[in-house]
N, CA, C and O atoms as a GROMACS GRO file, in nm:
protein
  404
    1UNK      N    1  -0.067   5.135  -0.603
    1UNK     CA    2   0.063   5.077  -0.581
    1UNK      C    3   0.093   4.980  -0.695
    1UNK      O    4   0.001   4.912  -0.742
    2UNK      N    5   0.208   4.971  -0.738
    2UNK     CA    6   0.249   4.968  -0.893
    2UNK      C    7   0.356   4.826  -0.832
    2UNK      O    8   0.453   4.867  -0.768
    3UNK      N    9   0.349   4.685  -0.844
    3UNK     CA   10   0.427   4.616  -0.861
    3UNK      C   11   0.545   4.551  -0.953
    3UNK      O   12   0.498   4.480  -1.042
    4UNK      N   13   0.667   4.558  -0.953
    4UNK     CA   14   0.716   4.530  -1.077
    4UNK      C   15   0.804   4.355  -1.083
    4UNK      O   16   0.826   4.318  -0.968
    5UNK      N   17   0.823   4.317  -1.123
    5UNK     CA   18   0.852   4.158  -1.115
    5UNK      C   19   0.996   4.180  -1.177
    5UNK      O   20   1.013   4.228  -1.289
    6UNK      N   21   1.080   4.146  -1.108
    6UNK     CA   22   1.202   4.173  -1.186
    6UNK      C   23   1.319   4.051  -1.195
    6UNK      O   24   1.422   4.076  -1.258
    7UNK      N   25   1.303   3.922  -1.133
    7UNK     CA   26   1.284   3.849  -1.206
    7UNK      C   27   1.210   3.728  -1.216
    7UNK      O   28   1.178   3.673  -1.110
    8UNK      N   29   1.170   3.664  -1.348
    8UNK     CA   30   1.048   3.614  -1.392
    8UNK      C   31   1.020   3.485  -1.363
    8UNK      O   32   0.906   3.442  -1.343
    9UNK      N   33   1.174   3.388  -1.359
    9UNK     CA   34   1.176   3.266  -1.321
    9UNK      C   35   1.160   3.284  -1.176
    9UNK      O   36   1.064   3.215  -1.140
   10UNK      N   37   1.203   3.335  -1.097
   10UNK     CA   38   1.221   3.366  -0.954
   10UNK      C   39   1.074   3.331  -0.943
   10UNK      O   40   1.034   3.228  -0.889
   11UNK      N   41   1.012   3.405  -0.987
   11UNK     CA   42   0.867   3.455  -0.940
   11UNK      C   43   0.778   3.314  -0.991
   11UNK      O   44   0.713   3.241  -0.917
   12UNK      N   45   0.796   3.300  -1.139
   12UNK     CA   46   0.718   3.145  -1.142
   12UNK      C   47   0.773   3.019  -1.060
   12UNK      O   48   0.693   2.925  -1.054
   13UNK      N   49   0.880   3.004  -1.005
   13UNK     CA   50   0.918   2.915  -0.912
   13UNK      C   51   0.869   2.928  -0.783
   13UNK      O   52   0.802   2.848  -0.718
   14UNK      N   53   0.903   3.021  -0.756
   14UNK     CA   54   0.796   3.066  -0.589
   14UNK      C   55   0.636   3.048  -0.592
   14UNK      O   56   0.574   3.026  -0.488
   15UNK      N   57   0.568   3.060  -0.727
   15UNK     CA   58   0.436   3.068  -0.777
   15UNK      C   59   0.393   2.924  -0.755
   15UNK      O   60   0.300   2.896  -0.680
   16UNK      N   61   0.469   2.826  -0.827
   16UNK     CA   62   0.472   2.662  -0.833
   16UNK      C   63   0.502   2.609  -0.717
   16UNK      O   64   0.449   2.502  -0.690
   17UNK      N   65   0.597   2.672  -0.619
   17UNK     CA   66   0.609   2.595  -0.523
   17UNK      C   67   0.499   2.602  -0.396
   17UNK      O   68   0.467   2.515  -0.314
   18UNK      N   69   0.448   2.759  -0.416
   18UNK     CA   70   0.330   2.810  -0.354
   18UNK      C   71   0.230   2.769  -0.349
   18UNK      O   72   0.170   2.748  -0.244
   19UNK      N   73   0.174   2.741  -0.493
   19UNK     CA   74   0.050   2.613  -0.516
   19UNK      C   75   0.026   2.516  -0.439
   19UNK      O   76  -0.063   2.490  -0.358
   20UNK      N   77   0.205   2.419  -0.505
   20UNK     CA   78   0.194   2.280  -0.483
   20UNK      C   79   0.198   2.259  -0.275
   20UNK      O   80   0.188   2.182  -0.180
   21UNK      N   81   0.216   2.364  -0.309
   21UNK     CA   82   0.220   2.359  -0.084
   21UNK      C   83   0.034   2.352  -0.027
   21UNK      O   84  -0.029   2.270   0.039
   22UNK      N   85   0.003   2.467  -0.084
   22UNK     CA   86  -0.122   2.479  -0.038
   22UNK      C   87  -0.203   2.362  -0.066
   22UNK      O   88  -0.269   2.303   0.020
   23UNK      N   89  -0.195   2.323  -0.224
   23UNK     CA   90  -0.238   2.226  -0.255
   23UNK      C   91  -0.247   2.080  -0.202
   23UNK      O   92  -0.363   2.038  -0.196
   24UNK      N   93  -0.148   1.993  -0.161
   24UNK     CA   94  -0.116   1.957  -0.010
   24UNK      C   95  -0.147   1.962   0.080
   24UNK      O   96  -0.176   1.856   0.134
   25UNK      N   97  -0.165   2.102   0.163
   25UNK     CA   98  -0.258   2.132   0.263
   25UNK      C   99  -0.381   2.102   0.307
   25UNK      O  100  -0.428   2.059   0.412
   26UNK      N  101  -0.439   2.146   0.162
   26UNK     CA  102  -0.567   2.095   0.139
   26UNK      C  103  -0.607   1.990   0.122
   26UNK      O  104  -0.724   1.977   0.159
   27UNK      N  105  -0.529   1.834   0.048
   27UNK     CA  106  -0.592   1.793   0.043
   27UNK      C  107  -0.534   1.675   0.175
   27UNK      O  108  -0.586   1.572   0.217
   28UNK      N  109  -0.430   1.732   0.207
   28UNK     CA  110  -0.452   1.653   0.399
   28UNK      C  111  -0.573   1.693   0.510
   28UNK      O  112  -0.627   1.633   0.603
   29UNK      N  113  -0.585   1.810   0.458
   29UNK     CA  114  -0.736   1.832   0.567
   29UNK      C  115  -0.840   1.773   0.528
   29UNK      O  116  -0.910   1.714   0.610
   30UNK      N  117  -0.867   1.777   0.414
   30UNK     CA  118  -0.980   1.680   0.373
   30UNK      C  119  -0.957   1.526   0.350
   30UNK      O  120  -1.053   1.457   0.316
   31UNK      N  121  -0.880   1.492   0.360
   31UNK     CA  122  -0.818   1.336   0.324
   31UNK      C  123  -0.816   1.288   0.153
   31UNK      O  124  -0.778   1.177   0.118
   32UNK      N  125  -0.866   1.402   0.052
   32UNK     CA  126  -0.887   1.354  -0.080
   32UNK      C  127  -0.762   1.262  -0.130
   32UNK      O  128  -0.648   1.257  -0.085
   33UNK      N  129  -0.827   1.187  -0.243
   33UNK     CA  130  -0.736   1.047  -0.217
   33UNK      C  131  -0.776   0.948  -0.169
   33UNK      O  132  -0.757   0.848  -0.238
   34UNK      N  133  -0.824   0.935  -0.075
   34UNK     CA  134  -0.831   0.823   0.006
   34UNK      C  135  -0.944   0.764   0.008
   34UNK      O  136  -0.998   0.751   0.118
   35UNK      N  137  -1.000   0.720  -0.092
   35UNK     CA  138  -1.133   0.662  -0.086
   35UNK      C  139  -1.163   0.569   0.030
   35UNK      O  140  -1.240   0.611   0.116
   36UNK      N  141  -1.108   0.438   0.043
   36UNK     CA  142  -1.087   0.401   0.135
   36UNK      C  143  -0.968   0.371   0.165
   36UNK      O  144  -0.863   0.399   0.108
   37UNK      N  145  -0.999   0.282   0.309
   37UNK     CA  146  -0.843   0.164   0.340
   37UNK      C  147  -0.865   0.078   0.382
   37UNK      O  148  -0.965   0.059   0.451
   38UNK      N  149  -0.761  -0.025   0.349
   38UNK     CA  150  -0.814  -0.129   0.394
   38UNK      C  151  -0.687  -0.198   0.520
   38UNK      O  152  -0.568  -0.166   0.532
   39UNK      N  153  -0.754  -0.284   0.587
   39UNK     CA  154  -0.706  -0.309   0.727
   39UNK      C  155  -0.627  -0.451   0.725
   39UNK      O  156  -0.673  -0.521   0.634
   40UNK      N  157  -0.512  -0.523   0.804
   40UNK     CA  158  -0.526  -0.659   0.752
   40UNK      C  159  -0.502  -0.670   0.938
   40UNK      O  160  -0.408  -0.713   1.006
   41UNK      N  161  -0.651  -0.603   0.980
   41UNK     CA  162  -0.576  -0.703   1.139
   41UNK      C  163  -0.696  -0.845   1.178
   41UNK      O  164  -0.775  -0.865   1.270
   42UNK      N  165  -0.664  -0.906   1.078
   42UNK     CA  166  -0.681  -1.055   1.103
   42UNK      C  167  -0.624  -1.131   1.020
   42UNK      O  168  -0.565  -1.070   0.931
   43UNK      N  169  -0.620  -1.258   1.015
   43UNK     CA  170  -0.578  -1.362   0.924
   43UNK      C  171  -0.564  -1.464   0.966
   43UNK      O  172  -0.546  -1.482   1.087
   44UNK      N  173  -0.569  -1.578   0.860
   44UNK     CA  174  -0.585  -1.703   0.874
   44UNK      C  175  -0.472  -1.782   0.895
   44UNK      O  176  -0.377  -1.726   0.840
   45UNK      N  177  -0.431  -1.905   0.959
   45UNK     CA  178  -0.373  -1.952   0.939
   45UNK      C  179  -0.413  -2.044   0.839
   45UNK      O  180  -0.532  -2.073   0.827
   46UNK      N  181  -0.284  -2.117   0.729
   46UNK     CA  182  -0.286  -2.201   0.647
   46UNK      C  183  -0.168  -2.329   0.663
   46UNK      O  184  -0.046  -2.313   0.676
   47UNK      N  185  -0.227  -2.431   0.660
   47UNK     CA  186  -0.094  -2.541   0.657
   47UNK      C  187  -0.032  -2.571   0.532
   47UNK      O  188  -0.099  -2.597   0.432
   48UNK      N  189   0.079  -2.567   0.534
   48UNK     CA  190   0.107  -2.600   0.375
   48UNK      C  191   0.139  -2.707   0.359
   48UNK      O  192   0.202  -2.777   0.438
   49UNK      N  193   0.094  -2.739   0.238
   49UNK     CA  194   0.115  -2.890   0.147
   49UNK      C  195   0.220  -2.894   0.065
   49UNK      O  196   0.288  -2.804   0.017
   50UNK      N  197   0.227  -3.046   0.052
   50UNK     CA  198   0.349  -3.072  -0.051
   50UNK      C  199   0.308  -2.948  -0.191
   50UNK      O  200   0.198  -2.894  -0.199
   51UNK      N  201   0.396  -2.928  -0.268
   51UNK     CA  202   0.391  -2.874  -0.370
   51UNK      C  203   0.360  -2.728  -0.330
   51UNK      O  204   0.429  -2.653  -0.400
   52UNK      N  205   0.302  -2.678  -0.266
   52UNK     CA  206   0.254  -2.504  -0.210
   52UNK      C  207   0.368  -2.448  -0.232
   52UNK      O  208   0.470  -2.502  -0.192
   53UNK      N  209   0.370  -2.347  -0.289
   53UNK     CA  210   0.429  -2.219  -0.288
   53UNK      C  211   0.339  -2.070  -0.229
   53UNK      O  212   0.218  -2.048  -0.226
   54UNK      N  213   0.461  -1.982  -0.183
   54UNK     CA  214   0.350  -1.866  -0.123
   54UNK      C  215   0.233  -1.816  -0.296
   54UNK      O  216   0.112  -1.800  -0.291
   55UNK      N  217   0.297  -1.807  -0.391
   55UNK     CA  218   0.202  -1.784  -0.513
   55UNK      C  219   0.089  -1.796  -0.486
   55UNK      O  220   0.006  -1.705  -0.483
   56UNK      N  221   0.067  -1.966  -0.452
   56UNK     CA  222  -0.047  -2.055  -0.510
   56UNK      C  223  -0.145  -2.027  -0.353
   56UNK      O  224  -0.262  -1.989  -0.355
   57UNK      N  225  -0.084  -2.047  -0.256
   57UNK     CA  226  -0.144  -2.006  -0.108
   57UNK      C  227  -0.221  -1.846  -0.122
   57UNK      O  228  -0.338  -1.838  -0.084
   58UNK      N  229  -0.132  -1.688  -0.193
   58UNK     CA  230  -0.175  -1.608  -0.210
   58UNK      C  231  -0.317  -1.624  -0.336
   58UNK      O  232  -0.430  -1.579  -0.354
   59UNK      N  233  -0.259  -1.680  -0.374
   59UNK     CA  234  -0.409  -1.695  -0.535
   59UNK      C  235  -0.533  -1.808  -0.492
   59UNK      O  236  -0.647  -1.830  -0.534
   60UNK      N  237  -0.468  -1.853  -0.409
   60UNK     CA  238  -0.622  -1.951  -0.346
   60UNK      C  239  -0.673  -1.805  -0.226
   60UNK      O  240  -0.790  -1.765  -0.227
   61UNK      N  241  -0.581  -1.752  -0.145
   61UNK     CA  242  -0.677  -1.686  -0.041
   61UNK      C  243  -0.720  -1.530  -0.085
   61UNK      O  244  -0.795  -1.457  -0.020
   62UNK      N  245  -0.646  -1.490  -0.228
   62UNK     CA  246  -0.678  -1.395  -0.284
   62UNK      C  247  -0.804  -1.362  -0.290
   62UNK      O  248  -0.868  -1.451  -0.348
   63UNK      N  249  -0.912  -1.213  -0.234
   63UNK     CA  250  -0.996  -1.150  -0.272
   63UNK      C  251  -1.036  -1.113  -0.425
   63UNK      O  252  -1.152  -1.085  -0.458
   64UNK      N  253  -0.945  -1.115  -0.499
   64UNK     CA  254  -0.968  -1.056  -0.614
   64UNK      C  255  -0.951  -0.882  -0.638
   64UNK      O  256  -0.957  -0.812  -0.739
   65UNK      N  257  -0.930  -0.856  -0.512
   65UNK     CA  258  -0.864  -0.725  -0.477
   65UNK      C  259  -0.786  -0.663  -0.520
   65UNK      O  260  -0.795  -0.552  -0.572
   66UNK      N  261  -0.663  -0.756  -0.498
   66UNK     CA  262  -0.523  -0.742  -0.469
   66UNK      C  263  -0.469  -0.745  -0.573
   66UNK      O  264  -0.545  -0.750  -0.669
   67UNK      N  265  -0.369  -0.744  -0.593
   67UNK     CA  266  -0.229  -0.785  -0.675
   67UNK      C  267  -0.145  -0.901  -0.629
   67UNK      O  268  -0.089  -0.873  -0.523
   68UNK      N  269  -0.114  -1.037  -0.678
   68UNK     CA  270  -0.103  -1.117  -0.610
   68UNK      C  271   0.030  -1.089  -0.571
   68UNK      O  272   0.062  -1.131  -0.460
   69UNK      N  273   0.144  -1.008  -0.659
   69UNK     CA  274   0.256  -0.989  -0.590
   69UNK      C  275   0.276  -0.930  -0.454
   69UNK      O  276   0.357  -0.969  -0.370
   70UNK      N  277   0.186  -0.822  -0.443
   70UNK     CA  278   0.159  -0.770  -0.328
   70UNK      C  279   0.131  -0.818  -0.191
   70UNK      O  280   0.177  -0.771  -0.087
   71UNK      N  281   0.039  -0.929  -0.205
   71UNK     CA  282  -0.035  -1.069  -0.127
   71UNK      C  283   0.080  -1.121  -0.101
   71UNK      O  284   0.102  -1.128   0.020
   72UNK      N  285   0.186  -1.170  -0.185
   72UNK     CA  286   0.281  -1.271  -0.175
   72UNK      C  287   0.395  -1.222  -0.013
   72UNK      O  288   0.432  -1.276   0.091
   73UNK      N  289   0.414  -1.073  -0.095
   73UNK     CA  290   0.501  -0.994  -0.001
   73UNK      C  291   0.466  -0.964   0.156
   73UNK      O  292   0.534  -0.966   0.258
   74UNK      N  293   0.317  -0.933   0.125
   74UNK     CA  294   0.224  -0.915   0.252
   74UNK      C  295   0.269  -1.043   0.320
   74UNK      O  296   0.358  -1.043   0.406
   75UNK      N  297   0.214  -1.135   0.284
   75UNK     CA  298   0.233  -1.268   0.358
   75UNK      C  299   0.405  -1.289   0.428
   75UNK      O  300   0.430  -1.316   0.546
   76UNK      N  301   0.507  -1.265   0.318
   76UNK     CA  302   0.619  -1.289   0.373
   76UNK      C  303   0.646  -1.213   0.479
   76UNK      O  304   0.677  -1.280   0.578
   77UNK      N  305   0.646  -1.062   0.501
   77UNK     CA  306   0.597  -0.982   0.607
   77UNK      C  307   0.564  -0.985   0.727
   77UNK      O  308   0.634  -0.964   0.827
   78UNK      N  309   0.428  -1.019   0.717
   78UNK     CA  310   0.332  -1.112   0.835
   78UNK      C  311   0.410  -1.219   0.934
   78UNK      O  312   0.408  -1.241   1.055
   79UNK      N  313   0.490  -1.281   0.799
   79UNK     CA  314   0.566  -1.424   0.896
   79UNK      C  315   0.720  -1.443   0.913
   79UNK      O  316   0.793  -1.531   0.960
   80UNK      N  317   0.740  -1.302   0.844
   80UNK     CA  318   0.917  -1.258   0.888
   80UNK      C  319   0.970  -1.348   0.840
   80UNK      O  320   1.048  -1.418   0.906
   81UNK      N  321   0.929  -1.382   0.647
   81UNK     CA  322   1.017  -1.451   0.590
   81UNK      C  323   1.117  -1.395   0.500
   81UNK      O  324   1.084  -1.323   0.406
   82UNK      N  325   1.246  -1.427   0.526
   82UNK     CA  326   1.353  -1.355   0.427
   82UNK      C  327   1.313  -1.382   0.278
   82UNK      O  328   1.297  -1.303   0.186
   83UNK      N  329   1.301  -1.519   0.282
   83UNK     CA  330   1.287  -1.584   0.132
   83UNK      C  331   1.130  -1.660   0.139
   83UNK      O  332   1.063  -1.681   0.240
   84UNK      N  333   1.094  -1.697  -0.014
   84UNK     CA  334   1.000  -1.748  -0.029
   84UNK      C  335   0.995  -1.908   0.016
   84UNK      O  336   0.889  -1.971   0.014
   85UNK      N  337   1.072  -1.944   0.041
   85UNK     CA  338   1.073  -2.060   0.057
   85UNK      C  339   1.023  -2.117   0.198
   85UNK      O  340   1.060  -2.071   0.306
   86UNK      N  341   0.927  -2.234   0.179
   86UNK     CA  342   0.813  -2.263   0.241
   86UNK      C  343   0.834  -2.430   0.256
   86UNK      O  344   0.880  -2.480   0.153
   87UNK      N  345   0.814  -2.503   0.340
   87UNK     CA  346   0.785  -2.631   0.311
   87UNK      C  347   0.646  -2.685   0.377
   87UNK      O  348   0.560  -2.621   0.437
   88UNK      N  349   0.652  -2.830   0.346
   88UNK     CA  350   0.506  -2.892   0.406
   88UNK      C  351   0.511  -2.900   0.557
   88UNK      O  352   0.608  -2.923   0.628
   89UNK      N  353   0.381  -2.875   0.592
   89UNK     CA  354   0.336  -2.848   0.720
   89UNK      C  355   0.406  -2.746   0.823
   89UNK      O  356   0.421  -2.749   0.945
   90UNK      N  357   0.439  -2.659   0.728
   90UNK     CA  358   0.453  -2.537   0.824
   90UNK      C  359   0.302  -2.492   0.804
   90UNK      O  360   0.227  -2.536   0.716
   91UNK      N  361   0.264  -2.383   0.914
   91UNK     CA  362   0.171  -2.289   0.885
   91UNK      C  363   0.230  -2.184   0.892
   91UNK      O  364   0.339  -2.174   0.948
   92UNK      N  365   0.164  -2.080   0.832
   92UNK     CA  366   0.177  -1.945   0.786
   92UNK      C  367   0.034  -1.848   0.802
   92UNK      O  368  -0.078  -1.899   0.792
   93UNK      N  369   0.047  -1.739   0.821
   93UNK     CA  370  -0.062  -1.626   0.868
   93UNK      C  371  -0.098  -1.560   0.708
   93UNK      O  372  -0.008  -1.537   0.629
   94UNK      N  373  -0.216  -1.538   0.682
   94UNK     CA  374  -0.228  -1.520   0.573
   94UNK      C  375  -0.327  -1.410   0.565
   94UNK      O  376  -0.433  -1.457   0.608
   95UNK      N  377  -0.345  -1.266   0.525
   95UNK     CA  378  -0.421  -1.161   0.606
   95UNK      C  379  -0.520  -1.187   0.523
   95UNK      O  380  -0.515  -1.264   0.427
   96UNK      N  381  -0.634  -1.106   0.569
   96UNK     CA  382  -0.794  -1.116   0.563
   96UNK      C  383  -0.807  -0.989   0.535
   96UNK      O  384  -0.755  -0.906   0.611
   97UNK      N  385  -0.900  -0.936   0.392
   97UNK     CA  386  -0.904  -0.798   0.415
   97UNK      C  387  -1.052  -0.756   0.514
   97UNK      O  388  -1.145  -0.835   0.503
   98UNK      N  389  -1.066  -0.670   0.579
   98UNK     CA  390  -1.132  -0.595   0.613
   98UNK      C  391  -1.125  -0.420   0.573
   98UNK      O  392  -1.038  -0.335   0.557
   99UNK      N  393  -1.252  -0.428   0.569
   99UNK     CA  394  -1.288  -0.304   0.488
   99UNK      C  395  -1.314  -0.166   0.582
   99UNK      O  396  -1.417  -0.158   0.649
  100UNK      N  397  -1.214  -0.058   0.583
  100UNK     CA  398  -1.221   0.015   0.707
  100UNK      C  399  -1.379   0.110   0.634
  100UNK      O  400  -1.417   0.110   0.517
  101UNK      N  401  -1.436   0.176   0.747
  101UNK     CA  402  -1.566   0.225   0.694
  101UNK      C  403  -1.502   0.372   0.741
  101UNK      O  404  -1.566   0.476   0.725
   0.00000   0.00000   0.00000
């Protein structure tokens, strides 16, 4: 049985999209990618001081992990802040990583 391809883009587009599907497939069944993850269900509270900004709060409780912009956002998140703005003696929740196994 004699196949003939008649036309060529047709066929490499269906070819690429065919891959990139299976490909996908696969690597949701296996989870590849995902080395780990990490968890933030704990955290600290922190009181803030004169002068604190979320920055300086994220870069003192920073792991060395992170990205501190990321930390910053996390935090605002956590405490359902629109804006960064913070004053003295509020506290704020500040996550903890834990390391999922």
């Amino acid at each position: 049985m004699k196949v003939k391809i008649v036309n060529r883009t047709r066929f490499i587009t269906f070819l690429v999209i065919f891959i990139t599907l299976i490909l996908i497939f696969v690597s949701t069944l296996f989870k590849i990618g995902k080395a780990y993850s990490v968890i933030y269900s704990q955290y600290i509270n922190v009181e803030v001081k004169a002068g604190d900004t979320l920055w300086d709060i994220a870069k003192r409780n920073n792991s060395g992990r992170e990205d501190i912009r990321k930390l910053v956002y996390k935090i605002m998140k956590l405490n359902n802040l629109d804006t960064a703005k913070i004053k003295p003696g509020d506290i704020i929740k500040v996550p903890i990583y834990i390391k999922d196994r």
